[in-house]
N, C-alpha and C positions, 0 to 999 in steps of 0.2 A: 234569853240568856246570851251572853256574848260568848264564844266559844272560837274566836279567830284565835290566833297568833301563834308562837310556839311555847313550848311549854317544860318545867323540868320535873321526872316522876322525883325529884329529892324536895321539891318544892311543898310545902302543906299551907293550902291549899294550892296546886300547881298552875289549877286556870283561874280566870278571873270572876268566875261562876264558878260554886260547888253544885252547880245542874253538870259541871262538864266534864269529861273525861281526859284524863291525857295519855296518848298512845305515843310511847315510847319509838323513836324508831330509829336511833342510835343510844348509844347506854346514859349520854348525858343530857339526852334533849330528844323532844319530839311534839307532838298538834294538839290542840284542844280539838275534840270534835263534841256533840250532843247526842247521847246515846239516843237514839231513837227506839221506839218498841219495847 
């Protein structure tokens, strides 16, 4: 899964994989990363 770039939690789906997460880390933007575990 691709999981770079940045990301918006307002976005649905916000990453470009729904495997990825988006971690918020100002209120209008923040990372895709892949949750592991």
């Amino acid at each position: 899964a691709d999981c770079s770039g940045a990301c918006s939690p307002f976005e649905m789906p916000p990453c470009r994989s729904t495997d990825c997460r988006c971690i918020p880390i100002v209120l209008v933007g923040g990372f895709c990363i892949y949750p592991t575990g």
